[in-house]
N, C-alpha and C positions, 0 to 999 in steps of 0.2 A: 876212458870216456864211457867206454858199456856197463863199469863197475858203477859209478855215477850214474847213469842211467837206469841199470839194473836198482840202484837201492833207490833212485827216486819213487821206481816203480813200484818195488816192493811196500816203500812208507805210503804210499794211495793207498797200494789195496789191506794194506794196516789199518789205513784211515777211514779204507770204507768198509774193511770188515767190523773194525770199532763202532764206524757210525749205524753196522747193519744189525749187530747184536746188540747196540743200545734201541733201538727201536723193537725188536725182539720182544726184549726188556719192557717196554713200556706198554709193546701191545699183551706181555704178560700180566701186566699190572691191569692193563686194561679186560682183559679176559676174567682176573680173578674178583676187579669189581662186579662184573657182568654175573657173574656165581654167585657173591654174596647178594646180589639183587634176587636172582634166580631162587635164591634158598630162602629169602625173607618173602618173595612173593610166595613161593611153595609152603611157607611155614601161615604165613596169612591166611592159605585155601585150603591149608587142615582149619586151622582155627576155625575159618569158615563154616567149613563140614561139619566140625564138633558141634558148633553153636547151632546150626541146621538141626542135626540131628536131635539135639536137645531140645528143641524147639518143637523138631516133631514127635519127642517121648512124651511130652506136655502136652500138647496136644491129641494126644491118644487118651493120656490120664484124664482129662480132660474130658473126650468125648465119653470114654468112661464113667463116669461122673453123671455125664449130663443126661446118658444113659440109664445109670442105676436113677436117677431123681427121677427123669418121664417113666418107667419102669412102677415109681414109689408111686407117683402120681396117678397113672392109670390103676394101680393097685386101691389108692384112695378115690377116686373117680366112682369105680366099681363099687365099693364099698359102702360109700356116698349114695349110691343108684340103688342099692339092698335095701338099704336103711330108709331112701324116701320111699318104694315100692312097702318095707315094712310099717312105714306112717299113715300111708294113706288106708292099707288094708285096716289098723287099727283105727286109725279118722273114720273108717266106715262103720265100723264092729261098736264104736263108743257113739256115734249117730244110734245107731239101731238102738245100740243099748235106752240110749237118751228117750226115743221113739215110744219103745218098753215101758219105760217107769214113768214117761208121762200117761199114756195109754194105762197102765196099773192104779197111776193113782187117781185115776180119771175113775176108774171101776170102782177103788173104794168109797173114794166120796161119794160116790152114788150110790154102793150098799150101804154104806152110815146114813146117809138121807134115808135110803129104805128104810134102815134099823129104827130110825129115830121117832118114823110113823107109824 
């Protein structure tokens, strides 16, 4: 009767070592889902980064850019600002002039008037 008894025993804890290493099992299964989740979200927050990062190379180039243009700009701005300063001194200079050759010929018709009496 203890032999009987002995292997009923035995075949439980068979059955519940079977049934403890099948759950094992499944929680391994379940662990190595958990990993490949783990490495597809990890693979995601590189991707992420990459695109971040590029995002802010473009951005740099970009400010660059926008940079050398206000750069160009104030360069033409200034140059702009020579050129009216150079306009107006000649706008003066070609007044005067104007001023001159009315005033001259103002003078001659009037020595030809002399001349002519």
């Amino acid at each position: 009767m203890q032999d009987a008894e002995r292997d009923k025993r035995i075949s439980e804890l068979v059955k519940k070592d079977q049934e403890h290493d099948a759950r094992l099992d499944a929680q391994a299964e379940k662990d190595y889902e958990h990993d490949l989740r783990i490495d597809s979200l990890y693979s995601k927050e590189r991707e992420q980064e990459f695109k971040i990062k590029a995002q802010v190379a473009k951005d740099a180039e970009h400010d660059f850019r926008l940079n050398s243009v206000d750069s160009k700009n104030e360069e033409q701005d200034s140059e702009l600002h020579r050129q009216s300063v150079k306009d107006r001194e000649h706008d003066a200079r070609l007044e005067t002039l104007e001023k001159l050759y009315a005033d001259l010929a103002a003078r001659v018709e009037f020595l030809e008037s002399q001349l002519k009496k």
